[in-house]
C-alpha positions in Angstrom: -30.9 72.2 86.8 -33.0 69.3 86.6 -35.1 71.2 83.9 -32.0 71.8 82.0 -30.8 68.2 82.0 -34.3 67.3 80.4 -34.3 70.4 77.9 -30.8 68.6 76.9 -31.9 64.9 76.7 -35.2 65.8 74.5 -32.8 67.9 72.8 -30.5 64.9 71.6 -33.6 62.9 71.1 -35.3 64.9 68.7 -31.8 64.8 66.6 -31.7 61.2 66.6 -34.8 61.0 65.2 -34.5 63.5 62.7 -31.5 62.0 61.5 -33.0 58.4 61.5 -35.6 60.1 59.6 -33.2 61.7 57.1 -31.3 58.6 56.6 -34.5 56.6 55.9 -35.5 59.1 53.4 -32.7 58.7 51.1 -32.4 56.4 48.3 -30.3 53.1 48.3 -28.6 50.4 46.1 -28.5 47.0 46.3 -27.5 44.4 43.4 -28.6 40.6 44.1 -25.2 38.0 44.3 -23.1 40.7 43.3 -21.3 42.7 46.5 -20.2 46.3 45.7 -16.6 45.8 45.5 -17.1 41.8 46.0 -15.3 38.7 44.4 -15.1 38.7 40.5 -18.2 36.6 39.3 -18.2 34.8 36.6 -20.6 35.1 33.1 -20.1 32.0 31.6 -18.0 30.0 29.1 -18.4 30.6 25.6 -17.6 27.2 23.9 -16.5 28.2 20.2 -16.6 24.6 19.1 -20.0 24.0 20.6 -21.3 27.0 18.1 -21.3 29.0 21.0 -20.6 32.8 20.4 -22.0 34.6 23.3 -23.5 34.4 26.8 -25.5 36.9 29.2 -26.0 37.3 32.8 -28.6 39.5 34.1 -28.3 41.9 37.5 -30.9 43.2 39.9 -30.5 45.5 40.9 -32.9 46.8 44.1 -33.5 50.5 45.4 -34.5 49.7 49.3 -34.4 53.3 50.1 -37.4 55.9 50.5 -35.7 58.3 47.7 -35.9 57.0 44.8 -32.3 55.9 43.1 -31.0 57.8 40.1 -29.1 55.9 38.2 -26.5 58.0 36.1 -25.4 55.2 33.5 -22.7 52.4 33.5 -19.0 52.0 32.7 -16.0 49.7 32.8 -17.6 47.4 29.9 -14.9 46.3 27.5 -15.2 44.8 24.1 -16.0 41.5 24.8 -17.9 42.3 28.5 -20.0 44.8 27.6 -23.9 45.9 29.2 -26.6 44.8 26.9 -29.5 46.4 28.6 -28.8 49.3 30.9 -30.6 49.7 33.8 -33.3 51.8 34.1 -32.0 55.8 34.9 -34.6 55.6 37.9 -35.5 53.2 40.3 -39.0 53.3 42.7 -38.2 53.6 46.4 -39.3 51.3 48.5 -38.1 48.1 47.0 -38.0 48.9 43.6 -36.2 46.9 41.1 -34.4 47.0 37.3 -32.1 44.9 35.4 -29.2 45.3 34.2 -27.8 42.1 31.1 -24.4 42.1 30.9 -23.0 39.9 27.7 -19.8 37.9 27.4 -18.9 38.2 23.2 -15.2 36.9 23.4 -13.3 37.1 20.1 -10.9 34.6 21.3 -10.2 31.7 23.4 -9.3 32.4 27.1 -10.3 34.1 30.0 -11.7 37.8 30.2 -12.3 40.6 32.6 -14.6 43.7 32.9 -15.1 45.8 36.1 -18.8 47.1 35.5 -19.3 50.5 37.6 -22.8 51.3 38.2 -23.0 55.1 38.8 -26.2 56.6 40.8 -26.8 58.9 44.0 -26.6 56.5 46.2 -25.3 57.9 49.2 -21.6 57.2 50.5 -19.7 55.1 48.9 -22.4 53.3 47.2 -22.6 56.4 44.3 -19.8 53.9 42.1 -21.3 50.7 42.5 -18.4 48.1 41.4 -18.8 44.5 40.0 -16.0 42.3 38.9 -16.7 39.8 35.8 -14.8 37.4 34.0 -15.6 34.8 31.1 -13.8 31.8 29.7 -13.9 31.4 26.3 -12.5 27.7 25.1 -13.0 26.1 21.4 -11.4 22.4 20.5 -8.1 22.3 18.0 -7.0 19.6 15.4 -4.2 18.2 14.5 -3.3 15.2 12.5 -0.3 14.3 12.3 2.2 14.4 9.7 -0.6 15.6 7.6 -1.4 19.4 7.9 -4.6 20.5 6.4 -4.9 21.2 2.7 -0.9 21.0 2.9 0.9 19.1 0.1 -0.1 15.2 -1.1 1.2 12.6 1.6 3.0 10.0 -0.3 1.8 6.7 1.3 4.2 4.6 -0.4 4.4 2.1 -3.4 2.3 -1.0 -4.0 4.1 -3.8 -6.0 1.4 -5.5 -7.3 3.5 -8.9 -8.4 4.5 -9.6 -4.4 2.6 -11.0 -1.9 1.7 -8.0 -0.6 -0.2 -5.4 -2.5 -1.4 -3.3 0.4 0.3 -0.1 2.5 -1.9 0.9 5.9 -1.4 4.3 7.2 -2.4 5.2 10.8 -3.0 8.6 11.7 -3.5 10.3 15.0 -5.6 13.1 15.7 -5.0 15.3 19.0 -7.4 17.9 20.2 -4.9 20.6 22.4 -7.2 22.6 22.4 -9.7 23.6 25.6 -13.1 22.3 24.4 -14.5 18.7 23.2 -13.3 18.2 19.8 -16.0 16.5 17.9 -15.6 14.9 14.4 -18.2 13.9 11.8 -17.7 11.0 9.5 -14.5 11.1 7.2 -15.4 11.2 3.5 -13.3 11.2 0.2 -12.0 7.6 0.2 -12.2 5.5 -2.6 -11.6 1.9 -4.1 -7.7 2.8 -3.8 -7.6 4.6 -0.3 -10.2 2.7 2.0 -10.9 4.2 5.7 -10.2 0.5 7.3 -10.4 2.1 10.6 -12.9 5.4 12.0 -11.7 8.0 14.6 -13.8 8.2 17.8 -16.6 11.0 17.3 -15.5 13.2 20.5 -11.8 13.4 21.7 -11.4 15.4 25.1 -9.6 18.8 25.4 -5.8 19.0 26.7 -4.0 16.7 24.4 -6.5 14.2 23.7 -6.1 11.8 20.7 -7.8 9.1 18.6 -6.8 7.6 15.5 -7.9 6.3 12.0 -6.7 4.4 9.1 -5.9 4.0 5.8 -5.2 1.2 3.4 -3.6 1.7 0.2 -4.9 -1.3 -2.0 -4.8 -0.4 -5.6 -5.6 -2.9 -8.3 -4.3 -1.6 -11.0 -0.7 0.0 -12.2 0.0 3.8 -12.0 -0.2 6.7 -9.5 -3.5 7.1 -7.3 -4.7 9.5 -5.2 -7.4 10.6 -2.5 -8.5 13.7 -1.1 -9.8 12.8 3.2 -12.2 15.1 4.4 -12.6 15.2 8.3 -15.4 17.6 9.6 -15.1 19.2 12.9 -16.4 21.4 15.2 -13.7 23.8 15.1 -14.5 27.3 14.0 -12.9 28.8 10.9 -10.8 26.8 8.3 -10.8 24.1 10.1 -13.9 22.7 10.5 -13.1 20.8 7.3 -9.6 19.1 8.0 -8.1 17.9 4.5 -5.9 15.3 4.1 -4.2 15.0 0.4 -3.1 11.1 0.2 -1.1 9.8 -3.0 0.7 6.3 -3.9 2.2 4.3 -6.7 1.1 1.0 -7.8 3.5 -1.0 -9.9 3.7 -4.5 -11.7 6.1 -7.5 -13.1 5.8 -8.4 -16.7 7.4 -10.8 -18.9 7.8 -11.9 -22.3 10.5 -14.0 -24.3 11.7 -12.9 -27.0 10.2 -14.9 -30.1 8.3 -17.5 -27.5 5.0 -15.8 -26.6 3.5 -17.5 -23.4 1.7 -20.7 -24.5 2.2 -20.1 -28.0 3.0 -22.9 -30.9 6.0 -25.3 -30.4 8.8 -24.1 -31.4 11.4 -26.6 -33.7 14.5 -26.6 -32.5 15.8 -28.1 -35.1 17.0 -31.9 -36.8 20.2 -33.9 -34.7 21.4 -36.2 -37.0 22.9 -39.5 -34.4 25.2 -40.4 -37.2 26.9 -37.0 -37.4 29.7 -35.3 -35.4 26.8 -32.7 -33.5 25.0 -34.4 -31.3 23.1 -30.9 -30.6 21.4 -28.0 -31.0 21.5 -25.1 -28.5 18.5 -22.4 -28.7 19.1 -19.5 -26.2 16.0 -17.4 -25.4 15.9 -13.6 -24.2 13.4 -13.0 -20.9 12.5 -9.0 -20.6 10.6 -7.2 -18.2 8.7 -4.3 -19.1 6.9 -3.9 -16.2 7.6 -1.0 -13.6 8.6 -3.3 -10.6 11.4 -6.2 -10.6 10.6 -10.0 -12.3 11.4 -12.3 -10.2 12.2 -15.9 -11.8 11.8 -18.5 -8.8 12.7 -21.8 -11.0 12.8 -23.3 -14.3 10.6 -26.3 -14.8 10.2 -29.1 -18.0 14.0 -29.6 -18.4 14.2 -33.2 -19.9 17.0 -35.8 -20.6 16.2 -34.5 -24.6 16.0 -30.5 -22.9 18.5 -29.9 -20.9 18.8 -26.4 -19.2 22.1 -25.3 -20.9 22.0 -22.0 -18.4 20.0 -20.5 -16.3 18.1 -17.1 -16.4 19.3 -14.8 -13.7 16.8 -14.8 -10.2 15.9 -11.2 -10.8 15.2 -9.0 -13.8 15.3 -5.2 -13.3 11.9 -3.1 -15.2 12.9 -2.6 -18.9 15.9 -5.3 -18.0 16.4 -8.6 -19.5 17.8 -11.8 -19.1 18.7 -14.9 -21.1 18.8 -18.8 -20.7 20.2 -21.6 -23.3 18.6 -25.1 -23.4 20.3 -27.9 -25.6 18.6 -30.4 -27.5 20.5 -33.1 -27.2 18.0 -36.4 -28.4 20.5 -40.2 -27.1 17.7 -41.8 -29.5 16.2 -41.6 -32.7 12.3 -39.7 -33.3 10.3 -36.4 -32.2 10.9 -34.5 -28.9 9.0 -32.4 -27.1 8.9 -30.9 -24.2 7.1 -27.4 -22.5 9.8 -25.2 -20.6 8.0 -23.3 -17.6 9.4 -20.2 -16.0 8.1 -19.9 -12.8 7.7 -15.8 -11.6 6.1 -13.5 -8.9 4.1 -11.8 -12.3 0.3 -12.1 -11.8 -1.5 -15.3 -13.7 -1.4 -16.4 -15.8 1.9 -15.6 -16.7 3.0 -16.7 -13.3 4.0 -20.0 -15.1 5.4 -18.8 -18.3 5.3 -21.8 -20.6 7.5 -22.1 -24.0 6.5 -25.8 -26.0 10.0 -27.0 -27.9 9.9 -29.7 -30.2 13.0 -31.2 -32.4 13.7 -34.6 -34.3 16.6 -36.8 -34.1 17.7 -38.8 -37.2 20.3 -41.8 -37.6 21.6 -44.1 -40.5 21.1 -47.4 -40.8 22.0 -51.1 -42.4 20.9 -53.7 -43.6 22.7 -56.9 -45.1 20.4 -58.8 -47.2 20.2 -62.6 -45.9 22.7 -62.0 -43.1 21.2 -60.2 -40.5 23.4 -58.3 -37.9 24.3 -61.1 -34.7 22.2 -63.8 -37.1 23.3 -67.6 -37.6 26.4 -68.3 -39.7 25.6 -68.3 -43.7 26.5 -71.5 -45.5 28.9 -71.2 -48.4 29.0 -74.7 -49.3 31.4 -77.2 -49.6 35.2 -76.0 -51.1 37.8 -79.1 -52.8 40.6 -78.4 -50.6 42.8 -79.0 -53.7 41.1 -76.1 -55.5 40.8 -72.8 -54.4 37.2 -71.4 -54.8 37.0 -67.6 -54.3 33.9 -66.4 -52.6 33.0 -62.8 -52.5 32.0 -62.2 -49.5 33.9 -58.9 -47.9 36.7 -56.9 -47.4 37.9 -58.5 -43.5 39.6 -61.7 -43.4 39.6 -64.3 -40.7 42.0 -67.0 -39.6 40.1 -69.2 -42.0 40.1 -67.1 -44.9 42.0 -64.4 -47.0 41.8 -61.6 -49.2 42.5 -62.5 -52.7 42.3 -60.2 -55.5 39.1 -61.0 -57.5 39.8 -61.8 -61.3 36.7 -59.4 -62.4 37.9 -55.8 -62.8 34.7 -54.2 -61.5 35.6 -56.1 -58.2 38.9 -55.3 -56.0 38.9 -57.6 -53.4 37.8 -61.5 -52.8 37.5 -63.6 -50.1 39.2 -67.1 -50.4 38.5 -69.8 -48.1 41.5 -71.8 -46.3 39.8 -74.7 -44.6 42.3 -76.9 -42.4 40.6 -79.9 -42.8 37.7 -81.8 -44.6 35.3 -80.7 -42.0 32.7 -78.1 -41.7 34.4 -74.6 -40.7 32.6 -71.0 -39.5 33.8 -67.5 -39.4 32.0 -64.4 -38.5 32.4 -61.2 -41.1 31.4 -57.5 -39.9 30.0 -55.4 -42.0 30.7 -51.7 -41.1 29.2 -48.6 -42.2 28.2 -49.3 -46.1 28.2 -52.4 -48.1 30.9 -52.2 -51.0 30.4 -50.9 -54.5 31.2 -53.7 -56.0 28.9 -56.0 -53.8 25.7 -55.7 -56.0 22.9 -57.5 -58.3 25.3 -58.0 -61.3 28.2 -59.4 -59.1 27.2 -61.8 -56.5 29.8 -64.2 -54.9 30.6 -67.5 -56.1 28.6 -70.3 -54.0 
């Protein structure tokens, strides 16, 4: 019995040993950070705005058996995971090694997934050797907005050159929704009209990021400008030139009058005679615009008491419009006028002060009485016999000290007889008005 028991136990020995033996003896498979059946690992990102296109990640994998390992191939690879280098088909036992590269080649942004079988005669479960992969591809986006790229001309507005202000500033804002830094170089394609006043950052961070940059329309001369912006990126395809189409208007005041060019010769307005019924002379002048933006007339300066601003031009004059004033000459004394109207306007110098010279003459008869100058001292006619009369020719009003009596000479209608009171020395005062009679002249002179 006893012998039997031993027979038994070196029976169940020898078994265990064999089989030890056996399982030592076969091959094995082992893959360094990468479990059969583990966790998905990861490859890498791909950063499509960073130039990148592709990235690798090498497996050992490690035969630790005393077979060696057979490998039949690989599957599960897709088109963007896919196995670079295949391992080798047989692997040393013992500690034997080979490598297998693995290569992430996304086509677009995202994450991706591959489930890489490694196929050999490992024993059990081993033979389909799983690892899970993924890789994140991410790039940077632009957008500007209001201003799609290469999408019709952005009308930045119109400059009017004659106002105060004769710029327009555009701000634009650039946002990167994308999953990557979006990096931009330096803007190009302004010019003297469209000036980059302010840069964009260099780098604006994924998720909604934003910076912005400016533009000043500042034209200096009339008509329509444009400008093509240029913004390159890092952003694969189309876009990693971002253009910006910019267009604007510049426009301009003008005036001119109608027969008085600005600072030209004087202009005669003309004689005023003082003696007549008109006492003036009205000139009305025509102000046109033929500039592309409204004239504005702020005031009218160099009015005078001879000039006198008749009516006024109207404040505003449309382009191609026109306008008209009246000034009055209108002289209270006798010589040559002048004067230089200014029209005062928002046009650029120098016809900002729009000057028109005017010049006119006034005229006036005049009189003279020879020897009896007007508001003089009385003239002496002479004694008179009180018992006589003595005609004197002297004019045609009478005064309480003398009459009108008809004067014996035919050429002459009218005389002037003195009626003294009384023996003593008498006065009167005689006015003369307008012109001295016909018949008052060298060949008929009064009676002393």
């Amino acid at each position: 019995m006893k012998i039997n028991n031993l027979i038994t136990t070196i029976a169940v020995g020898l078994l265990t040993i064999l089989s030890i033996a056996s399982a030592t003896a076969a091959s094995d498979i082992d893959v360094a950070g990468a479990p059969d059946n583990g966790p998905s690992l990861s490859i890498g990102t791909v950063d499509f705005g960073n130039g990148g296109t592709t990235v690798d990640r090498s497996f050992t994998i490690t035969n630790n058996g005393a077979d060696p390992l057979n490998i039949s191939g690989v599957s599960g690879a897709t088109s963007e995971i896919t196995v670079q280098t295949a391992p080798a088909a047989i692997v040393a036992s013992g500690g034997g090694t080979t490598t297998m590269v693995v290569r992430f080649a996304p086509s677009s942004v995202g994450v991706k997934n591959a489930t890489i079988i490694i196929n050999s005669d490992a024993p059990g479960g081993l033979a389909a050797y799983r690892i899970a992969l993924n890789g994140t591809a991410v790039a940077p986006e632009i957008e500007v907005s209001g201003a799609p790229d290469g999408g019709a001309e952005i009308d930045v507005g119109t400059v009017d050159l004659s106002s105060a202000t004769t710029t327009i500033v555009r701000t634009f804002t650039v946002t990167n929704n994308g999953t990557s830094t979006l990096q931009l170089g330096s803007i190009t394609g302004a010019n003297a009209d469209f000036a980059l006043t302010d840069a964009p950052a260099s780098t604006v961070a994924p998720g909604g990021g934003t910076t912005t940059f400016e533009v000043t329309f500042q034209p200096s001369t009339v008509g329509n400008k444009s400008a093509t912006l240029r913004i390159p990126t890092n952003v694969a395809g189309a876009l990693s030139s971002y253009d910006i189409a910019l267009g604007g208007d510049a426009t301009i005041a003008d005036i001119t009058v109608t027969g008085a060019p600005d600072g030209g010769a004087a202009i005669d307005l003309g004689t005023v005679d003082l003696g007549s019924g008109t006492l003036f002379i009205d000139r009305t002048f025509t102000v046109n615009n033929p500039g592309t933006s409204t004239l504005n007339i702020t005031s009218v300066g160099g009015a005078t008491s001879d000039f006198v601003l008749q009516s006024s031009p109207a404040a505003t004059v449309a382009p191609s419009g026109s306008t008209t004033f009246t000034v009055r000459f209108s002289p209270s004394t006798t010589g040559s006028k002048s004067t230089t109207i200014v029209l005062n306007t928002n046009v650029a110098s120098p016809k900002d002060a729009y000057q028109i010279a005017l010049e006119g003459d006034a005229t006036a008869p005049d009189i003279d009485v020879t020897g009896a100058p007007d508001g003089g001292s009385p003239v002496y006619f002479g004694e008179v016999d009180l018992g006589e009369p003595h005609p004197l020719l002297i004019g045609p009003l009478p005064s309480p000290i003398m009459e009108i009596q008809r004067s014996p000479f035919p050429i002459s209608p009218e005389r002037i007889r003195t009626l003294p009171s009384s023996p003593t020395r008498q006065q009167a005062w005689l006015q003369v008005v307008e012109q001295r009679p016909s018949w008052c002249d060298s060949n008929h002179r009064a009676p002393g």
